[in-house]
Each structure stands twice: as C-alpha cells, then as structure tokens.
DOBA-517543 format. One record per residue: x, y, z of N, C-alpha, C, CB in turn; residue in one letter. Coordinates in steps of 0.001 Angstrom, whole numbers, plus 500000, padded with zeros to 6 digits. Glycine has a CB too. Layout:
N
XYZXYZXYZXYZA...
END
This chain:
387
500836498806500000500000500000500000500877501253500000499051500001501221X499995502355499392501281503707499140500202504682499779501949504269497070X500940505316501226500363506429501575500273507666501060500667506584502409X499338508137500490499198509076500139499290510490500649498501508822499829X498172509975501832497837511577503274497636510719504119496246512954503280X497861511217505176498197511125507120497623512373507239500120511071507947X496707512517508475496573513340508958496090512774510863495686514100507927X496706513580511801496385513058512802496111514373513959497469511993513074X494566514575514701494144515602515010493456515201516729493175516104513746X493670515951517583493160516115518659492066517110518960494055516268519299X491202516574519172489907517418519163489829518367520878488365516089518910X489708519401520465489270519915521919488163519492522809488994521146521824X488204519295523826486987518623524703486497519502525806487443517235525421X486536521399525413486243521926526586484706522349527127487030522954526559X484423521653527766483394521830528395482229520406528027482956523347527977X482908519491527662482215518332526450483138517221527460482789518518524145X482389516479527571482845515084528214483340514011526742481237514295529258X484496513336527100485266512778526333484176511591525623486591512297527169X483087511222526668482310510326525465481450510767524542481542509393525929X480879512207524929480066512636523840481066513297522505478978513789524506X482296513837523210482936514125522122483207513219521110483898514573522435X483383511873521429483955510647520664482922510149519716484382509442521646X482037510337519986480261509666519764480125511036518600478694509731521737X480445512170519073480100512831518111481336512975516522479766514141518928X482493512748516673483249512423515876482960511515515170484122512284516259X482813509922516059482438508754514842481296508750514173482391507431515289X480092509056514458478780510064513626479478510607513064477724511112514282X480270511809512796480505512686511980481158511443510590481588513976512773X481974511035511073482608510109510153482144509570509354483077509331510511X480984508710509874480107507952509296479320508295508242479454507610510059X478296509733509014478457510308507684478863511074506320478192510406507730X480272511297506451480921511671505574481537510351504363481894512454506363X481444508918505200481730508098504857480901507376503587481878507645505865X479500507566503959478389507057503764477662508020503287477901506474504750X478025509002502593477562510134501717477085509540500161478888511274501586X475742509713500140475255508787498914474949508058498897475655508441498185X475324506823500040474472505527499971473530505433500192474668504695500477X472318504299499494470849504550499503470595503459501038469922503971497707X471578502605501077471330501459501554471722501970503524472434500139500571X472329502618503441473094503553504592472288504149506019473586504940503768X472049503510506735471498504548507910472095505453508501471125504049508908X470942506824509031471867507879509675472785507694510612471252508738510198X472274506512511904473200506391512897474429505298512412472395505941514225X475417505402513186476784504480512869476173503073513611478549505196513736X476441502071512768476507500773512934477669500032512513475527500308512407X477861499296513564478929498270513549479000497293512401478819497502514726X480307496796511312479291496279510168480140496797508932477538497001510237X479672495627508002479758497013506487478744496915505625481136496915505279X479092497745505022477739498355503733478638498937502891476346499726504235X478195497593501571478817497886500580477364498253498871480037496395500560X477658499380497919477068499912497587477747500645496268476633500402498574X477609499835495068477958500669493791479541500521493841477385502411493837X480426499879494125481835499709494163482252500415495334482542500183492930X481338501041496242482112502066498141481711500690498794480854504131499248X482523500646499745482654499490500885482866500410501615483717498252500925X482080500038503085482449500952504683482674499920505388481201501972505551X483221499719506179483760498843507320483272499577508723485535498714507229X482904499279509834482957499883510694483308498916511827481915500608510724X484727499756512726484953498709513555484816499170515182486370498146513169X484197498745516184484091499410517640484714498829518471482878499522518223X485204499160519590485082498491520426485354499291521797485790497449520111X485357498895523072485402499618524495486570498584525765483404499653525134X487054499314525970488118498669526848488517499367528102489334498499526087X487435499539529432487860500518530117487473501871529984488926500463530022X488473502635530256488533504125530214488934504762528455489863504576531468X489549503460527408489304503631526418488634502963525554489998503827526161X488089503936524170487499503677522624488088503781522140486680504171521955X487406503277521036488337502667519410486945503219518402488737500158519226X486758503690517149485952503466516468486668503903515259484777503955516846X486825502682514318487665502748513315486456502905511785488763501245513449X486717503792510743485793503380509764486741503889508504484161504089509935X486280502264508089487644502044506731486772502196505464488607500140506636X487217503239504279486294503257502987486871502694501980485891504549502501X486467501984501222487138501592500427486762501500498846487404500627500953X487210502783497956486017503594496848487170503007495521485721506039497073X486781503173494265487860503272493024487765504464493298487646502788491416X489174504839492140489560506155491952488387506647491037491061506302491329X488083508009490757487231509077490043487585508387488423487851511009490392X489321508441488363489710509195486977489957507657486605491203510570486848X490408506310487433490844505161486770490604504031487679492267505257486350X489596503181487167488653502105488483489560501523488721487331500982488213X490742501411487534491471500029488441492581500351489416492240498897487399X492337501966489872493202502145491359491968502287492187494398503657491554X492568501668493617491500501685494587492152502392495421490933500424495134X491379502971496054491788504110497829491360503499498615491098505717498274X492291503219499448491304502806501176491692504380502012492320500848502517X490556505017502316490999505882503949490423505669504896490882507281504129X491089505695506104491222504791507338490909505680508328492629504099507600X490220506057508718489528507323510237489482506083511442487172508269509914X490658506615511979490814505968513649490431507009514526492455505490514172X489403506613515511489206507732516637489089506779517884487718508817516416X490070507484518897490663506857519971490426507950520849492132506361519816X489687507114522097489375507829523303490019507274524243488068507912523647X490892508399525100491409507565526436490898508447527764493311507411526460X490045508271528605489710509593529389488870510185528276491102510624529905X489398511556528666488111512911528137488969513065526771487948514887529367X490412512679526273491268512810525367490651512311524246492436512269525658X490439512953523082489945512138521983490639512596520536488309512288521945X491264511523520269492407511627518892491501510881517459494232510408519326X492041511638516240491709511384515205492688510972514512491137512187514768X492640509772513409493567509781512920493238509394511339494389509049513704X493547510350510234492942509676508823494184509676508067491630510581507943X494077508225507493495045507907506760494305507439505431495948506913507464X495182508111503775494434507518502600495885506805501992493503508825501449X495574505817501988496181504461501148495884504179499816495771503226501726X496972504035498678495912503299497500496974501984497417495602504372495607X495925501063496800496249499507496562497504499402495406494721498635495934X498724499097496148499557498773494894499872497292494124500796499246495258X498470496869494411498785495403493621498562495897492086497545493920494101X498420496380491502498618496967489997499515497923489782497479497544489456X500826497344489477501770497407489901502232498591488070502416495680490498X501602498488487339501669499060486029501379500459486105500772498409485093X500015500524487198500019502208487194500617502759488104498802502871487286X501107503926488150501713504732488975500923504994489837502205505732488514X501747505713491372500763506162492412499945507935492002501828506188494026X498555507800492078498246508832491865498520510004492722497262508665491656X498614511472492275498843511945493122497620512690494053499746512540492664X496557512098493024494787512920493891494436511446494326493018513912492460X493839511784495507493069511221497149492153511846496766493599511612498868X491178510798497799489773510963497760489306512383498786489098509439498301X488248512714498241488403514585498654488194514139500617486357516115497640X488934515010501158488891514580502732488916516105503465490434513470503261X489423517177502313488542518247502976487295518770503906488339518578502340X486463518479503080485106518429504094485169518169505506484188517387503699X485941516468505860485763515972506786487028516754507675485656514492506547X488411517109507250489208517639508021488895518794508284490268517577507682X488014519707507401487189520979507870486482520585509068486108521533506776X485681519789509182484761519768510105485321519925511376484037518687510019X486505518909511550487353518745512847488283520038513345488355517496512587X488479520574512058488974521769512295488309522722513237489090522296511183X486987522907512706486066524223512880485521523510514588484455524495511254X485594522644514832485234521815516291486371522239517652485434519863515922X487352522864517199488325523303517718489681521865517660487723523885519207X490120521174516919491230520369516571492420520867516999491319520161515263X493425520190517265494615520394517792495485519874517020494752519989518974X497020520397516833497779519399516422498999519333517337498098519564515012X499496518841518458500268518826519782500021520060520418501799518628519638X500533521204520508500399522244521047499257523101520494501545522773521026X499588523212519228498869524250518442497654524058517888499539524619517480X496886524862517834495595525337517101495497525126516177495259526374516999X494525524199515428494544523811513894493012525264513198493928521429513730X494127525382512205492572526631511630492938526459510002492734529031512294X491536526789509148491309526271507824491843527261507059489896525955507455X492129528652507617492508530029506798493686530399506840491877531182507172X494735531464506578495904531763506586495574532846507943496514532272505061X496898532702508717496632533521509614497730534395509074496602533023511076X497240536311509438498220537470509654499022536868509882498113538483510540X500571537633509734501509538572511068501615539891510996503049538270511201X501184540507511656501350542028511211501510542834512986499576542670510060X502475543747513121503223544169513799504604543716514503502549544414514341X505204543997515156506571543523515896506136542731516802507492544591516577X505260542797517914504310541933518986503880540411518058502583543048519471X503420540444516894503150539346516753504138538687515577501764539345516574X504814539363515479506582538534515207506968537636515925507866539349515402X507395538495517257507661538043518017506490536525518333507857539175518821X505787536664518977504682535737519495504842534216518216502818536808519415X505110534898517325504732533579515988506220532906516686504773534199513560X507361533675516445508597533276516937508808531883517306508872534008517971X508316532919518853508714532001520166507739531040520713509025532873521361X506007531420520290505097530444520690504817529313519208503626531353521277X505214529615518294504905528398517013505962528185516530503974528697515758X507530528384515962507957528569515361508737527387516234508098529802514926X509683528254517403510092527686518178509754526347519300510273528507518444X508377526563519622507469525479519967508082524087519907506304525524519072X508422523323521304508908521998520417507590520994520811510720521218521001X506849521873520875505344520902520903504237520932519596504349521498522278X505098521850518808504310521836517693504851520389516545504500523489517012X503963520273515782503885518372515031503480518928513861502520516867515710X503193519735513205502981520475511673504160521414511128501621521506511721X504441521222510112504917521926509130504174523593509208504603521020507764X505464524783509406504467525937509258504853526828507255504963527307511034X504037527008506814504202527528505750503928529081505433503577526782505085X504599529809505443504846531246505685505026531888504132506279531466506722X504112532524503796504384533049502923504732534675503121503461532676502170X505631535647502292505471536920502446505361537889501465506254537221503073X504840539222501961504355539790500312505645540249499665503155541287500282X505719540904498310506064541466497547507191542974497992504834541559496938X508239543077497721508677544756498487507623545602497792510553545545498051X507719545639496793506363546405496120505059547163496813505692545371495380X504776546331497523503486546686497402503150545783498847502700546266495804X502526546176499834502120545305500969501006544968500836502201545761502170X500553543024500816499784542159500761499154541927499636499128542276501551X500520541705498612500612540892497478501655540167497538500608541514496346X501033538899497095502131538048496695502482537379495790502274537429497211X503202537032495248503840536052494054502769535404493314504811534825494627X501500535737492024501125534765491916501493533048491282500461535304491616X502807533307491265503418531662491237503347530567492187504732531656491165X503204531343493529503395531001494440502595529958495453503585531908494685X501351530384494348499663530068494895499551531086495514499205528765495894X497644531106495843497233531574496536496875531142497925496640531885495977X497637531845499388497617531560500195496111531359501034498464532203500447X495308531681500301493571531434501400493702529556500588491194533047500545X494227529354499471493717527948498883494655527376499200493377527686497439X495998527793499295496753526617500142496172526317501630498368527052500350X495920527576502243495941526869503515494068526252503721496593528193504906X493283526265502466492290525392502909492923523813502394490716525884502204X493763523638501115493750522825500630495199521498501812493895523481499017X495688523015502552496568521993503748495413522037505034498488522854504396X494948521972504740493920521949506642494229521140507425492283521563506812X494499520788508670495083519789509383496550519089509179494212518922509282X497031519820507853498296519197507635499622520073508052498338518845506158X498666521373507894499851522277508266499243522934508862500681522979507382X500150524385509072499892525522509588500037526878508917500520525492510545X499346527647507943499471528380506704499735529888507505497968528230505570X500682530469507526500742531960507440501188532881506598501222532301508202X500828534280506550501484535338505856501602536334506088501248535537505028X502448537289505595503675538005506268503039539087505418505495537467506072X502522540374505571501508541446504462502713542610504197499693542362505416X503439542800505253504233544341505466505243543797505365504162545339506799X506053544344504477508003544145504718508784544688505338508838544334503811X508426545443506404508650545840507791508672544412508790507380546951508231X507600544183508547507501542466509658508496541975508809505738541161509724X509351541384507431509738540830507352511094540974507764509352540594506614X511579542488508325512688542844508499512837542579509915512917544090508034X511949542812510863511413542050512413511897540534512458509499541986512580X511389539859511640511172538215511384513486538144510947509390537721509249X513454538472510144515207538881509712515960538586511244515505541027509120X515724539873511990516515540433513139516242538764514299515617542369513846X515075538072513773515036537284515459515388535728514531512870537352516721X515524536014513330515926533907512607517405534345511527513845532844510861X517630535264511239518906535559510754518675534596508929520342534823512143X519367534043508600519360533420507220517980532456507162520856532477506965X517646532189508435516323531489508294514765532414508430516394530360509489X514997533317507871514187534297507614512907534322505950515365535434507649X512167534806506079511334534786505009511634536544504191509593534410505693X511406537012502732511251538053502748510872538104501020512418538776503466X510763539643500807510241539782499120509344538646498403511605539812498131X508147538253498451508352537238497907508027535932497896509052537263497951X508956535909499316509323534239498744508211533299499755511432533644499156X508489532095499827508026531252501011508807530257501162506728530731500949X508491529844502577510004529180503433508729527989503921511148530511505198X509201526858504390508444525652504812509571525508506343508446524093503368X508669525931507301509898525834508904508741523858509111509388528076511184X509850523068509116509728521612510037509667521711511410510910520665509877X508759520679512050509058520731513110510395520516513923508348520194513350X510503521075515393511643520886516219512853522078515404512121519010516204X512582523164514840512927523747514139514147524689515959511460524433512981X514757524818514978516197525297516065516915526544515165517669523686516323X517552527710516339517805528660515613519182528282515079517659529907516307X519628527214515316520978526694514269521334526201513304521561526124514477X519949525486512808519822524842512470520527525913511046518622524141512862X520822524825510189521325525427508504519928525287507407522889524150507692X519694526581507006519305526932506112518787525768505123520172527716505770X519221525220504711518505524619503529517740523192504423519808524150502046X518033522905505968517219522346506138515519522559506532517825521896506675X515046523796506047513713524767505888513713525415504482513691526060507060X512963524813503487512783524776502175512258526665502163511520523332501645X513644527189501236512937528779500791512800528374499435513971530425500978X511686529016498987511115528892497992511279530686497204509606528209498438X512248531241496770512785532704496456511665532418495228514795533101496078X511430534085495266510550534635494393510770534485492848510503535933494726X512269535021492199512764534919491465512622533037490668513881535588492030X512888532503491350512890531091491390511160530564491241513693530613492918X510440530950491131508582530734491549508786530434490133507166532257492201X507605529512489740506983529441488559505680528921488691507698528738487683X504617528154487784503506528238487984502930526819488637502988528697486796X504350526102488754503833524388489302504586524456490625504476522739488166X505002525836491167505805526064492724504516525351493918506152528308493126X503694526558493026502497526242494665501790525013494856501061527268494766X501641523858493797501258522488494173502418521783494408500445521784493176X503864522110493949504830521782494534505322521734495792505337522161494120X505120523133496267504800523312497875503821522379498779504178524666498023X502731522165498190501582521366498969501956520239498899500183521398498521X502623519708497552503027518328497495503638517782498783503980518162496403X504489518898498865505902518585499715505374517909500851506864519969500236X504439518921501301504058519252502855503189518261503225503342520682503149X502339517844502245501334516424502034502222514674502084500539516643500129X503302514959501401503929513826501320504481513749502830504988513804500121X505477514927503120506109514537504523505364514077505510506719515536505123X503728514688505346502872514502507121502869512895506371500645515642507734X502519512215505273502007510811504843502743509868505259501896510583503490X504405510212505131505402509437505495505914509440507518506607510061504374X505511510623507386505578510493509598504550510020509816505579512007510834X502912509720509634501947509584510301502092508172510812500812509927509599X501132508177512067501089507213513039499745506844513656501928507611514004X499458505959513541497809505819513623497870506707515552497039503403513474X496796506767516282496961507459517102496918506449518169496166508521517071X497698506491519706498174505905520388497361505053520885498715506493521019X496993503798520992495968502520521454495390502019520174494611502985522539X495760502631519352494861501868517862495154500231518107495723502445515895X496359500126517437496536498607517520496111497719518800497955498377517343X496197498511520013495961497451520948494235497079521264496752497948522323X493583498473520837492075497950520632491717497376519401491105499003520785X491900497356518238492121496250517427492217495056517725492951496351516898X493337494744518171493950493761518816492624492707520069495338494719519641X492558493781520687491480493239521519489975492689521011491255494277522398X489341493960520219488441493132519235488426492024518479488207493650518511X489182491969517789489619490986517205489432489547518210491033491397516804X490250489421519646489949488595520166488670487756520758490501488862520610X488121489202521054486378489090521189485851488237520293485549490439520917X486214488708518815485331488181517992485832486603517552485179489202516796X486688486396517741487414484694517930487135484312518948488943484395517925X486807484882520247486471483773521323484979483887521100487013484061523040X484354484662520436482870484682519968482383483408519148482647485959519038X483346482974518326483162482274516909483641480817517519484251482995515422X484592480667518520484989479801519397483687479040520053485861480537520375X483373479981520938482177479545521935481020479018520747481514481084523069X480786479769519612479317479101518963479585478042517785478280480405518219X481319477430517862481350476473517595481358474735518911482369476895516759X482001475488519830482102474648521328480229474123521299482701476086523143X479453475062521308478595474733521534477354474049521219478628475237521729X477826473413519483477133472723518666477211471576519564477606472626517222X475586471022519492475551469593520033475515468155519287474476469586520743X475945468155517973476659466988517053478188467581517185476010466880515173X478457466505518041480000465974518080481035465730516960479964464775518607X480197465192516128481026465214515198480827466435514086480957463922514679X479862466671513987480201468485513814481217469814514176479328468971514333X481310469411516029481775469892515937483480469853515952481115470282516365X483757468552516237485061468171515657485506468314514014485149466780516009X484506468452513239484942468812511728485567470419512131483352468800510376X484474471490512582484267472454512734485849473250513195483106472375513558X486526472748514097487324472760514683488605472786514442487095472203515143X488848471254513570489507471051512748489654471777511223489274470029512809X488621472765510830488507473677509851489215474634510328487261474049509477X488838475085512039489381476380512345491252476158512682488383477010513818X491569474997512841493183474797513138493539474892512401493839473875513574X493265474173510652493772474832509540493848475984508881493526474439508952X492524476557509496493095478327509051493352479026509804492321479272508423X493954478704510957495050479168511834496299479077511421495062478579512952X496677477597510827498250477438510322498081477384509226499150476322510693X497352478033508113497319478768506854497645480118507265495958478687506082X496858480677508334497141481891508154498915482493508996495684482580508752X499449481416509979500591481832510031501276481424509275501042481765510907X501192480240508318502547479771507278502216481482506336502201477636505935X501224481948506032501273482998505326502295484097506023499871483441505141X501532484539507139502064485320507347503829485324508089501074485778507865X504532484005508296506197483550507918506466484192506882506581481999507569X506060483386505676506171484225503937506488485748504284504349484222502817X505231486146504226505405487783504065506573488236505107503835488684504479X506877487884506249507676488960506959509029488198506515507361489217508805X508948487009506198510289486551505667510458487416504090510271484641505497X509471487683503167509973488402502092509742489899502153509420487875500915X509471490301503514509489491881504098511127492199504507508346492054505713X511521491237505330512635490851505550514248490918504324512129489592505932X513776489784503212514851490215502334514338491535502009515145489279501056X513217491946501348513685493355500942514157494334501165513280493798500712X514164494342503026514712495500503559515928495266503491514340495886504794X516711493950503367517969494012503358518717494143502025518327493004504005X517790493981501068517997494446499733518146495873499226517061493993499118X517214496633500021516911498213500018518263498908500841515249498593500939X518124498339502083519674498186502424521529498669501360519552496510502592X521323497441501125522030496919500421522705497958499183521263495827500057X521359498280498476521169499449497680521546500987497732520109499450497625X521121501499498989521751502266499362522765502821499825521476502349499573X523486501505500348525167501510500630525802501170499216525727500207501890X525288500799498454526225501064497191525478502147496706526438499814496028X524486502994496658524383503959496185524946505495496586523371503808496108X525379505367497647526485506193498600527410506154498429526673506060499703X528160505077497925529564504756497612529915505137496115529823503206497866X529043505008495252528704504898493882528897507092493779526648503824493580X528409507576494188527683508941493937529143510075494984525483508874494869X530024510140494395530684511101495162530462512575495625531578511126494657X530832512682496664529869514491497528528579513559498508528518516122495607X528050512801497880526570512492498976527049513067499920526007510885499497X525375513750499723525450514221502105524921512856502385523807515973503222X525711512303503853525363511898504523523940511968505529526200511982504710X523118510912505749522105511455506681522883511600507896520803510547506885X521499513083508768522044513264509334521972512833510699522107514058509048X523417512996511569523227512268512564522260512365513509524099512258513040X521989511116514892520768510970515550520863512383516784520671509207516253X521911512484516857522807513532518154522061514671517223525149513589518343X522397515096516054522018516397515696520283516656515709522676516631514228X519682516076515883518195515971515744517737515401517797517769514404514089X518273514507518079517874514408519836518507515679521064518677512730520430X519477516248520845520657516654521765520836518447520953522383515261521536X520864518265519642521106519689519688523140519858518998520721520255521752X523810518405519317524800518665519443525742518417517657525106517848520766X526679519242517151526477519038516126527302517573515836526758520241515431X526753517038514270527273515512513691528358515636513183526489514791512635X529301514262513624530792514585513452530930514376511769531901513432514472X531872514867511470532002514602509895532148514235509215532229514732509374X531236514117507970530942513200506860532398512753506228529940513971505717X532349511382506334534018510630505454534387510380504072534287509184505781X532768510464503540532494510262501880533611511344501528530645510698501169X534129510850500451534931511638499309534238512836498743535224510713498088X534339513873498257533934514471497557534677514790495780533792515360498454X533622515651494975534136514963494011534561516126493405533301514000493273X536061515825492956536752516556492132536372517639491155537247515810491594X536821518816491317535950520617490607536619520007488983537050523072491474X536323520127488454536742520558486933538008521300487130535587521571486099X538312522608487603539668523454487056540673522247488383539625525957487476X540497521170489370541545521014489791541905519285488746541426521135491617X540889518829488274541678517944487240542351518493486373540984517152486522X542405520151485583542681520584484095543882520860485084541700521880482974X544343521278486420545124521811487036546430520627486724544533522144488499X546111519030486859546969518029487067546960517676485734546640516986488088X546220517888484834546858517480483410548141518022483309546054517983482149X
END
C-alpha cells in the first residue's frame, strides 16, 4: 500500500465530556463516509455496507477508560477504476482525550500504474474537525491563513509556534512582495487555497508588510522569510539549524507548478511520519479477540459431536494457513529491507559528495554531527590543474 495523506488531530473537549465528544466524531465520520448511499442509515453501525463499488467497514470496540471506532472506505479512483483508495479514520478515546487519525492508502497490487497523486476529497471531513476546535500537539489547527502584522506578533509567531517543540505540523509562511504590501507572488499560489487545501496538515501563514519581514530577519537571521518568497519551517525547528534544512522557495525562482509543489511537499512529509493514534493497535487487537472467542464459543457449543470436531479442525487449519502465510510475508518483508539496504550503501559509495544522513545527536541533543568521510568529488579546474 502507498500512503498518500496522514493526517492526525486532537479534538478539543472543553466543556464536552470525552464520550460525547467521541460519539460525536464517529457520527461525523460515518456520515461523511456514507455520503450517497441509499442502503446507509443515519446512525453508525457496527458492520459494512457495501454499495455501487464504496465498501464501509465499521469497527468498535470499548476497553475501560478507552474507545476505538475505526471506519475504513474503500472507493475506486474518480479518473481510473482500476486504482483503489482505502481511507482509514481511527478515533481513539482515552479519558476525556479524543484523537483522530485519517490515513488515505491506494492499493499497489497493479503494479503498472503509477501512484496517483489525487486522494479521495477529505477536505470536508478535516474541515469539520477543524472548525470543532482540533489540535495538532500544542497548536491550534485553523482552515485560513493567519496574519503577522506588527513587531508583537513577530515576536509571538517566533517564540510560541515557530520555536514550539510541541508543535507536530509543518508551518508555511508566505510573504508579500517589496512592492506593494499584501501581494504576493502569483506563482506562488494563493495563500487562502493553500491553507484550505493543507487543513490539518499544516499551519498556513502570511507576512503582508516588509517591515515584519525585516522584524522576522533580526530574530531567525538566514532562516528568515522576505520579498516574495516562502520558506516551509519543520518541526523541532532550532535557531541553528542550517538553512537549507527549511525549504525557501525565492521569488525569482517561483513558477507556475511552485504552489502544488509546495503542497506536494508538505502532504507527502505529514504521509510518510503519520502514526495511527496511540491505542489503535491494541484495541484492534482486543476486538479481534472478542470476535474469535465469539466464533469459538458458537462452535464449542454445537451439540453433534462430530460436527463439531469437523468444525474445529477447519478452524486449526486456518490458523496454520494463516501463520505459514504470514512467515512468507515477513520473511519476504525481511529480504527486501535488506535488499533496500544493500542498495543504498552502494548507492552512497557509487555517487561522490553524497550528504550523509544526518546524525541521531544532531536531531535528539542539539549537538552538532561529526564529519561526513564520503569523498567528495573533484571541481573541473583542479583535474585541468593536474593534466
């Protein structure tokens, strides 16, 4: 499977008890899920309902002080049936805490077409969570571009988002033009449609006065935004950090495939960090058992004996069908990683200059990575030098 979008959101719960909040999320889901089906009831049921090539899955369960309510869709693509999308809405309650988590997958067993780069529209639904008051670690998730405008809220973006090591989004800063204050680049996109079209993925701002950008200058030095351009700050972002590890995007440099280039970016990175949200697997896990000691007991309890010894003997074989399978797969999960491996240490060796990744010290500690041993590769005037 090839992730497409990750998105993972904490809903505010103030003044709302953690079960109605949860109850009201997986409803919400459901019906965003189940938009169009004739066959479909309003309330969420456990179950699927499948309808015109959409499959819904819905999975529950309760364990304590936490929920689980998982609902998996599973649609063809718009533009070509024979790619399929699965997106995956995990909502996990622990306490009054209630996490979202949507992930869109497409099926790479058709292995001929490429991965598309359009997902099934999930706007709507990440709007919704948005406008509910959503979180993303520290920070405030919102659907619009926010100001900066004065020295006070320079500062404030700074030191409360910028710097933040509780923030988990990408911030995308655009700034205007010297020209003219609160215009910007139209190469660049337009910043109200990036930041609806990143909702929950990022954090969209812009910079109107080039006064603030000279403010913004004085407190990040080369990691500064200005004329122009737009800069992509990563999280855990540090004022030492070097420059090109926060993508500037210079004005001069803009052309007209910059601004889905930009979104690309920012879409791919949250797809490749996302993490279903914390207890997924283990309430899974637990359901799952339920429903085997369920299927257990209402075979135990057939009263032909020899029924249910056939019965039984059906279920031991697709027990050790299903682990000789699953040996296979992690045994050929296994070579490939050591193949991929493999690949990359001769592709490092192969390619003279490679940067090295970087070290674990420079990203945990702060402290800088000792230095890269790769060769670098010979300028042109110092070979003509040794002829």
């Amino acid at each position: 499977m090839f992730r497409a979008l990750g998105a993972r959101l904490t809903l505010d719960c103030k003044g709302v008890a953690g079960v109605a909040l949860f109850e009201a999320a997986a409803q919400r889901s459901w019906h965003w899920a189940t938009s169009g089906l004739k066959t479909a009831t309003d309330l969420l049921t456990e179950g699927e309902v499948q309808e015109d090539g959409l499959r819904v899955e819905v999975v529950r369960c309760d364990s304590g002080s936490r929920s689980l309510c998982q609902v998996a869709v599973h649609r063809a693509d718009e533009w070509d049936p024979s790619i399929f999308w699965l997106t995956t809405i995990d909502i996990v309650r622990t306490g009054d805490v209630v996490e979202v988590g949507v992930s869109v997958e497409q099926d790479m067993r058709h292995l001929r077409v490429p991965p598309s780069p359009l997902a099934p529209p999930l706007v709507a639904l990440l709007h919704a969570f948005v406008d509910e008051g959503a979180t993303a670690g520290t920070q405030r998730l919102r659907a619009s571009a926010d100001a900066l405008v004065g020295s006070e809220r320079i500062d404030s973006f700074v030191q409360s988002c910028l710097l933040d090591p509780g923030r988990r989004l990408p911030v995308v800063l655009f700034s205007a033009m010297k020209e003219e204050d609160g215009v910007y680049p139209p190469a660049a996109g337009n910043p109200a449609l990036t930041a609806r079209e990143l909702c929950g993925l990022a954090h969209v701002f812009v910079m109107p006065r080039v006064e603030d950008s000279h403010r913004l200058t004085k407190r990040l030095g080369m990691l500064s935004v200005y004329d122009g351009a737009v800069r992509i700050y990563w999280p855990r972002l540090r004022l030492s950090d070097p420059p090109p590890r926060h993508p500037l995007h210079l004005r001069h440099r803009l052309n007209t495939a910059s601004g889905p280039a930009i979104i690309r970016r920012v879409v791919e990175a949250g797809a490749r960090s996302y993490r279903p949200p914390d207890g997924t697997a283990t309430l899974l896990a637990t359901r799952w058992r339920e429903r085997e000691q369920d299927r257990i007991a209402s075979i135990t309890s057939d009263p032909d004996p020899a029924r249910q010894a056939s019965l039984l003997r059906d279920e031991l074989l697709r027990v050790i069908d299903a682990k000789v399978a699953l040996e296979h797969e992690m045994e050929t999960l296994q070579r490939e990683l050591v193949f991929t491996a493999e690949d990359t240490d001769d592709s490092d060796t192969r390619i003279p200059g490679r940067r090295a990744a970087p070290h674990a010290s420079t990203e945990l500690t702060g402290k800088p990575a000792p230095p890269s041993r790769l060769p670098a590769a010979p300028e042109a005037a110092d070979g003509a030098s040794r002829d």
